[in-house]
KEKE-3310 file (N, C-alpha, C; in steps of 0.2 Angstrom, whole numbers, plus 5000, padded with zeros to 4 digits):
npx = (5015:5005:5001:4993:5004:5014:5009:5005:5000:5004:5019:5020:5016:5025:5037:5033:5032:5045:5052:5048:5056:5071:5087:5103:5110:5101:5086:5074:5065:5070:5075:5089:5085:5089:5083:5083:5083:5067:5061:5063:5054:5043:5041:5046:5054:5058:5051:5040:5037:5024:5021:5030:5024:5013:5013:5022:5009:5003:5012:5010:4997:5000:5005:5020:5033:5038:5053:5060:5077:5082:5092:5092:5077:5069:5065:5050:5044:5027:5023:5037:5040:5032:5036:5045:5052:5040:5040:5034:5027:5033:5046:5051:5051)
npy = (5107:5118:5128:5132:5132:5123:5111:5096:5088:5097:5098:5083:5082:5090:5081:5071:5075:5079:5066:5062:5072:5076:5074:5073:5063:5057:5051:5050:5046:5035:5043:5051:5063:5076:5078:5090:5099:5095:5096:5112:5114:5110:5121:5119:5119:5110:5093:5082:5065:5060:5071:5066:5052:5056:5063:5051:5042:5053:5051:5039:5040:5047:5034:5031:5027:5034:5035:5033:5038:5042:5054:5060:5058:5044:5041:5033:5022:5016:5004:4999:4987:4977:4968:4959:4946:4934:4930:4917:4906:4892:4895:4903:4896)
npz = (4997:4990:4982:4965:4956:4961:4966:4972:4960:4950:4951:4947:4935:4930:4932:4923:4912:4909:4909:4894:4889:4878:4887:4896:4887:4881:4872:4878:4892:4907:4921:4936:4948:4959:4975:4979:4965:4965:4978:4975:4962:4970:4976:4991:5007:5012:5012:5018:5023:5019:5009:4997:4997:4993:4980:4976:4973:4964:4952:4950:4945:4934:4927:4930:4940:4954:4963:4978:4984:4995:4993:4981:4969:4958:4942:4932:4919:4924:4915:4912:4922:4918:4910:4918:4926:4935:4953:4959:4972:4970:4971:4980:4991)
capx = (5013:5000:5000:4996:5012:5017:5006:5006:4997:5009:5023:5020:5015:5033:5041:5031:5034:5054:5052:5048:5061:5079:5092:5109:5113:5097:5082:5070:5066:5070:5080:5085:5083:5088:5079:5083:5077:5059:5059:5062:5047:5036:5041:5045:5061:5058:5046:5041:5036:5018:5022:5034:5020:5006:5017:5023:5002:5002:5015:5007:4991:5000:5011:5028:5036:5044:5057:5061:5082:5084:5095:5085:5071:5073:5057:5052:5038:5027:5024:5044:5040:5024:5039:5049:5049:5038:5040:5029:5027:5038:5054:5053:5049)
capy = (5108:5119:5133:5129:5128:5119:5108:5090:5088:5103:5094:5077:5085:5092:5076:5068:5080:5077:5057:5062:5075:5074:5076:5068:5062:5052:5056:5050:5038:5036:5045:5051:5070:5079:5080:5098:5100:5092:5105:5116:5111:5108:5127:5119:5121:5101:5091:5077:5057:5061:5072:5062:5048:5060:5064:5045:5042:5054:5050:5033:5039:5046:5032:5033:5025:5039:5029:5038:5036:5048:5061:5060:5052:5039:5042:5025:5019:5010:4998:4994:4981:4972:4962:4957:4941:4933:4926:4910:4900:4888:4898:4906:4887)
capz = (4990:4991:4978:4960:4951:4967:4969:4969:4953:4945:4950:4946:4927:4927:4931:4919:4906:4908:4904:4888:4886:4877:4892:4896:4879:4878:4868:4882:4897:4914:4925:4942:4949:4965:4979:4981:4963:4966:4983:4971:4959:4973:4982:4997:5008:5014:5006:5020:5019:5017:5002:4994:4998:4988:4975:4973:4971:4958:4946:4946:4940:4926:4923:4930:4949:4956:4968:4983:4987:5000:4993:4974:4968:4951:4936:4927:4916:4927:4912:4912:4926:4917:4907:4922:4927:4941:4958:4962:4977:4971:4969:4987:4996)
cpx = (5006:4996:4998:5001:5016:5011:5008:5004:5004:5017:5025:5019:5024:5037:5041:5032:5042:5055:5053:5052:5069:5083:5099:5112:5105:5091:5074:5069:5066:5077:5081:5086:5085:5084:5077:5082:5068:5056:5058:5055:5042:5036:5042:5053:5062:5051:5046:5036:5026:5016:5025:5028:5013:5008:5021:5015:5002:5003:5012:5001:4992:5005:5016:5027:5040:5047:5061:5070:5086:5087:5093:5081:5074:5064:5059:5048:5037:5027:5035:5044:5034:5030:5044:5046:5045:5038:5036:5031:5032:5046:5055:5054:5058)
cpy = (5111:5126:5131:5126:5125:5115:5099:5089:5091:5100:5088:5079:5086:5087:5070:5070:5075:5070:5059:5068:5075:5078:5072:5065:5058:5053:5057:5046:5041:5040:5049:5061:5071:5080:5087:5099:5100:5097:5111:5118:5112:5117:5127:5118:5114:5099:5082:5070:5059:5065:5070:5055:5049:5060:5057:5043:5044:5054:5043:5034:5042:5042:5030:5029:5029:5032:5034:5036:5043:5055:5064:5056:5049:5039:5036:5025:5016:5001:4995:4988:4977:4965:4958:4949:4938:4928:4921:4907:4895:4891:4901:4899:4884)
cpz = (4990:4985:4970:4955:4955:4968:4968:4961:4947:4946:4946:4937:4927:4925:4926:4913:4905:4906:4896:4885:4881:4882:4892:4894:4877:4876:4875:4887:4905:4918:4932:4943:4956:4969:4982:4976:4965:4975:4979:4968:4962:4978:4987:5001:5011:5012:5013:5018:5019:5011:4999:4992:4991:4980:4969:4969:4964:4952:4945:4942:4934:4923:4923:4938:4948:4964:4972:4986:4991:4996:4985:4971:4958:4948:4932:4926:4921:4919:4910:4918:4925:4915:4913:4925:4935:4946:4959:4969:4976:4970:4976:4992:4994)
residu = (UNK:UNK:UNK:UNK:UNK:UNK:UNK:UNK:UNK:UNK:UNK:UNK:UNK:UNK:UNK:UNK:UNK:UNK:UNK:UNK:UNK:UNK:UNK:UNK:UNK:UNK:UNK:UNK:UNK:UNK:UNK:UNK:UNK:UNK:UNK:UNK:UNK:UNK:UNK:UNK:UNK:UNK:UNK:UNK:UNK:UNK:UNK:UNK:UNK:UNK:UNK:UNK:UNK:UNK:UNK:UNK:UNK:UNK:UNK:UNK:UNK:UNK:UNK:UNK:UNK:UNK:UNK:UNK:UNK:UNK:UNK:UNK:UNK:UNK:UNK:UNK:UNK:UNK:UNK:UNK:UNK:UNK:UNK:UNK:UNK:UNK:UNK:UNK:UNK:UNK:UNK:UNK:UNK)
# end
């Protein structure tokens, strides 16, 4: 990812964009995307774990878990995991 409109940055912007788009029937949110798109986005003809790694980095810092399932990745607010409930020490014992 190494060109401007390829870059990490410039993609991670794309991805981030589309959250806030209407697609699929739904006005906005999460959702998931091909791995062969986001090659596409990024310019690249394989996209390996240390850019998948860079590009996870970056969508946190605007906000989002990109979730990496081999064959497409999954886009989510990071704030949809503030309300989830949490584990303790006495629930694992």
């Amino acid at each position: 990812m190494t060109t401007d409109t390829h870059s990490t940055d410039a993609v991670a912007d794309r991805l981030a964009a589309l959250y806030g788009r209407a697609f699929g029937g739904k006005p906005n949110g999460r959702y998931r995307i091909a791995a062969k798109l986001v090659r596409e986005l990024a310019g690249r003809r394989r996209i390996y774990e240390d850019d998948v790694r860079a590009l996870t980095r970056a969508m946190l810092e605007r906000g989002y878990v990109l979730i990496d399932m081999d064959s497409f990745f999954v886009v989510m607010s990071a704030s949809t995991f503030v309300n989830y409930r949490r584990a303790n020490e006495d629930c694992i014992t």
